[in-house]
Backbone as CSV, one residue per row, in Angstrom:
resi,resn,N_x,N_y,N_z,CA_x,CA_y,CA_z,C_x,C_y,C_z
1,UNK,152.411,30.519,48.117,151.849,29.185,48.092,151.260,28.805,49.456
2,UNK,151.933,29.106,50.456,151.277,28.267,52.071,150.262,29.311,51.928
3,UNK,149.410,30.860,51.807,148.808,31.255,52.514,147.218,30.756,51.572
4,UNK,147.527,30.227,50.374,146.318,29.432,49.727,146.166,28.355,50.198
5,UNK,147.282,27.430,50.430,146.862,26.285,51.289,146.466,26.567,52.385
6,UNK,146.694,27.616,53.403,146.153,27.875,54.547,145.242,27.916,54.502
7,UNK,144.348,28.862,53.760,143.546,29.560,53.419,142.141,28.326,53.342
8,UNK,142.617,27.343,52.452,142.061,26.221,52.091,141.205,25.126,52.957
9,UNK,142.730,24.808,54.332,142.601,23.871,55.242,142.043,24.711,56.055
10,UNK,141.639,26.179,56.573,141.007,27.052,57.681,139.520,26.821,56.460
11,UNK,139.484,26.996,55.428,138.077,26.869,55.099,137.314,25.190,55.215
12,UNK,137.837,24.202,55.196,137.538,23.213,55.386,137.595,22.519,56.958
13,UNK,138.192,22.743,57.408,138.065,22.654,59.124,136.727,23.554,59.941
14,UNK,136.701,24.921,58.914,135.769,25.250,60.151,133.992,25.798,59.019
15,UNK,133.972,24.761,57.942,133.027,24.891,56.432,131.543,24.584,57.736
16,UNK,131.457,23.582,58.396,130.452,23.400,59.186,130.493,23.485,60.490
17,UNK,130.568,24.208,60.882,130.443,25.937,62.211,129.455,26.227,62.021
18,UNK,128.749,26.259,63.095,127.763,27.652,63.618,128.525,28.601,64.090
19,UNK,127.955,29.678,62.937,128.941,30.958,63.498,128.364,31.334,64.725
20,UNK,126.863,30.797,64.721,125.750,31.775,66.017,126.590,31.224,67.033
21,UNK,126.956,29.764,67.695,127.846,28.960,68.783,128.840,29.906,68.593
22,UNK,129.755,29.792,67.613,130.724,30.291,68.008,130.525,31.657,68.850
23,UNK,129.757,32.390,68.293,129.885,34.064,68.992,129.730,33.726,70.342
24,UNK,128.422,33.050,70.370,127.841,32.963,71.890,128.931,32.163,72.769
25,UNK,129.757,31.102,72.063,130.912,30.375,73.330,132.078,31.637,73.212
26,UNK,132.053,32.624,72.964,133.464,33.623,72.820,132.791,34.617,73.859
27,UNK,131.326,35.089,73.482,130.663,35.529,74.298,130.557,35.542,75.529
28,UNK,130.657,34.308,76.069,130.410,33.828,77.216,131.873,33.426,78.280
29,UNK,132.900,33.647,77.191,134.051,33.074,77.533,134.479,34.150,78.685
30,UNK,135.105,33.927,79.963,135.708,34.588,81.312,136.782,35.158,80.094
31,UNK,137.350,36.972,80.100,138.397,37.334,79.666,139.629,37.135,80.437
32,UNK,139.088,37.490,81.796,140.108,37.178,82.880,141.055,35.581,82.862
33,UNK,140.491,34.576,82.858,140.617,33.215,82.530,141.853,33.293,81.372
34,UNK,141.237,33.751,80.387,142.014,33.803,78.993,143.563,34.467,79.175
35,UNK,143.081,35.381,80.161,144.315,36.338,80.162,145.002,35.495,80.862
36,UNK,144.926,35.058,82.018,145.341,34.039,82.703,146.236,33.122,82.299
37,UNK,145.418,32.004,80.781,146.158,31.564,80.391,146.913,31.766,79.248
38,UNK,146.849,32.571,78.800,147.768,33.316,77.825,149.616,33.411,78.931
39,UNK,148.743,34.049,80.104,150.352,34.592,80.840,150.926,33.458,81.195
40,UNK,149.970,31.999,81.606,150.360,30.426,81.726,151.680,29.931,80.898
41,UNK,151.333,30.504,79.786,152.083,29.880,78.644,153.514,30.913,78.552
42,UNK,153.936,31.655,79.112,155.037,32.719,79.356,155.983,31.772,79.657
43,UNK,155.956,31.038,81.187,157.235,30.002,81.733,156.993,29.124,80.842
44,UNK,156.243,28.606,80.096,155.975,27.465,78.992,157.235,27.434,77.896
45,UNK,157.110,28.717,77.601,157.957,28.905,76.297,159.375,29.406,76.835
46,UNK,159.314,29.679,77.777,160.654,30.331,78.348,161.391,28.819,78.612
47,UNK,160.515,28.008,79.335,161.512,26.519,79.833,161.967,26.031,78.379
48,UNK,160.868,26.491,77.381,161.458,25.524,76.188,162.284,26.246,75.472
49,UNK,162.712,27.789,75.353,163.338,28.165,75.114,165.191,27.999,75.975
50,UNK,164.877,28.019,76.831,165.659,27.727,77.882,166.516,25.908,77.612
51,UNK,165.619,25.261,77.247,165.669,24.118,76.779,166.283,23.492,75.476
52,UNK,166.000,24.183,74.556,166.768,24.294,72.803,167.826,24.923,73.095
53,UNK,167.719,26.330,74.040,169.233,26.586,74.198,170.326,25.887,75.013
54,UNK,169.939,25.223,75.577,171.178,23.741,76.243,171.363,22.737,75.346
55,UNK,170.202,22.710,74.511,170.580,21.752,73.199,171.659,22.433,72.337
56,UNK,171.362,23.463,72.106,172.441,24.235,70.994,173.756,24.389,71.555
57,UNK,174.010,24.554,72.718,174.995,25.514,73.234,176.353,25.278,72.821
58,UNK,176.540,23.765,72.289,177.554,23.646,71.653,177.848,24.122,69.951
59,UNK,176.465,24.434,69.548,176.676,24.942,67.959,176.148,26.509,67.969
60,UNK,175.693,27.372,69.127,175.104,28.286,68.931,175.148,29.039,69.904
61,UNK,175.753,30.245,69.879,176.100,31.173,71.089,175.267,32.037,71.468
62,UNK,173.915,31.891,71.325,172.855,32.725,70.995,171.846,33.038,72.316
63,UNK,171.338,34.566,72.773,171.307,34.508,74.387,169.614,34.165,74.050
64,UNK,168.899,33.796,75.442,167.605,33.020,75.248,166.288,34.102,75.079
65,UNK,166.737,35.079,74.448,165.373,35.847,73.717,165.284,34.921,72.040
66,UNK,166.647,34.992,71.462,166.777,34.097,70.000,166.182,33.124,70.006
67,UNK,166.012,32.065,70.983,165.394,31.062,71.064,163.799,30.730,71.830
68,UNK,163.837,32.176,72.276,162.201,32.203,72.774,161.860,32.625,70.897
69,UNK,162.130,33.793,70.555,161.429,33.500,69.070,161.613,32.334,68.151
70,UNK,162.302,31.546,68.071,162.216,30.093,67.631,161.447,29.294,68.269
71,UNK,161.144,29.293,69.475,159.802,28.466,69.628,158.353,29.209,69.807
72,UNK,158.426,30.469,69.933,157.109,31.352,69.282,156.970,31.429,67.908
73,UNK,157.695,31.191,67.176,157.526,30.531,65.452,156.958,29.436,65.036
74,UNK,157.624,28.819,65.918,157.853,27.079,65.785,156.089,26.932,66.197
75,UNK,155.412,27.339,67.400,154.379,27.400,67.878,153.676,27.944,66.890
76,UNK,153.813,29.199,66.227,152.632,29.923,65.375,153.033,28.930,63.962
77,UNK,153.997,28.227,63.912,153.724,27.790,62.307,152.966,26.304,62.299
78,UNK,153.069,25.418,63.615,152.513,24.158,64.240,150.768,24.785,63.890
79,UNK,151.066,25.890,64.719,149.283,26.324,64.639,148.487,26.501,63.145
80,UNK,148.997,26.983,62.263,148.581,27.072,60.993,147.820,26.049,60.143
């Protein structure tokens, strides 16, 4: 069921796009930059992982890789 609704709301969000813009702003985009901020977002998710796990610590004994993938979930399912 979600990957038809996905499917749905990605066709209606991006129905009037220029695909030609798009190539050319991806085109044009610094990779270096990107990479950059991709690695930006590393202490991002680590503080917030770091963060849910002081929230839990009284219900959940769980060391902070468990909770970096709960908010790399939490992030990819927000994104959808």
């Amino acid at each position: 069921m979600g990957i038809p609704i996905s499917a749905a709301f990605l066709y209606l969000a991006t129905r009037s796009l220029d695909l030609t813009q798009v190539r050319g702003a991806l085109g044009s985009a610094d990779p270096l930059l990107l990479a950059l901020a991709a690695l930006l977002l590393v202490p991002v998710y680590l503080a917030q992982a770091a963060r849910w796990r002081r929230i839990a610590r009284r219900e959940a004994q769980a060391p902070l890789p468990v909770f970096l993938e709960f908010v790399v979930a939490g992030v990819a399912v927000n994104n959808v």
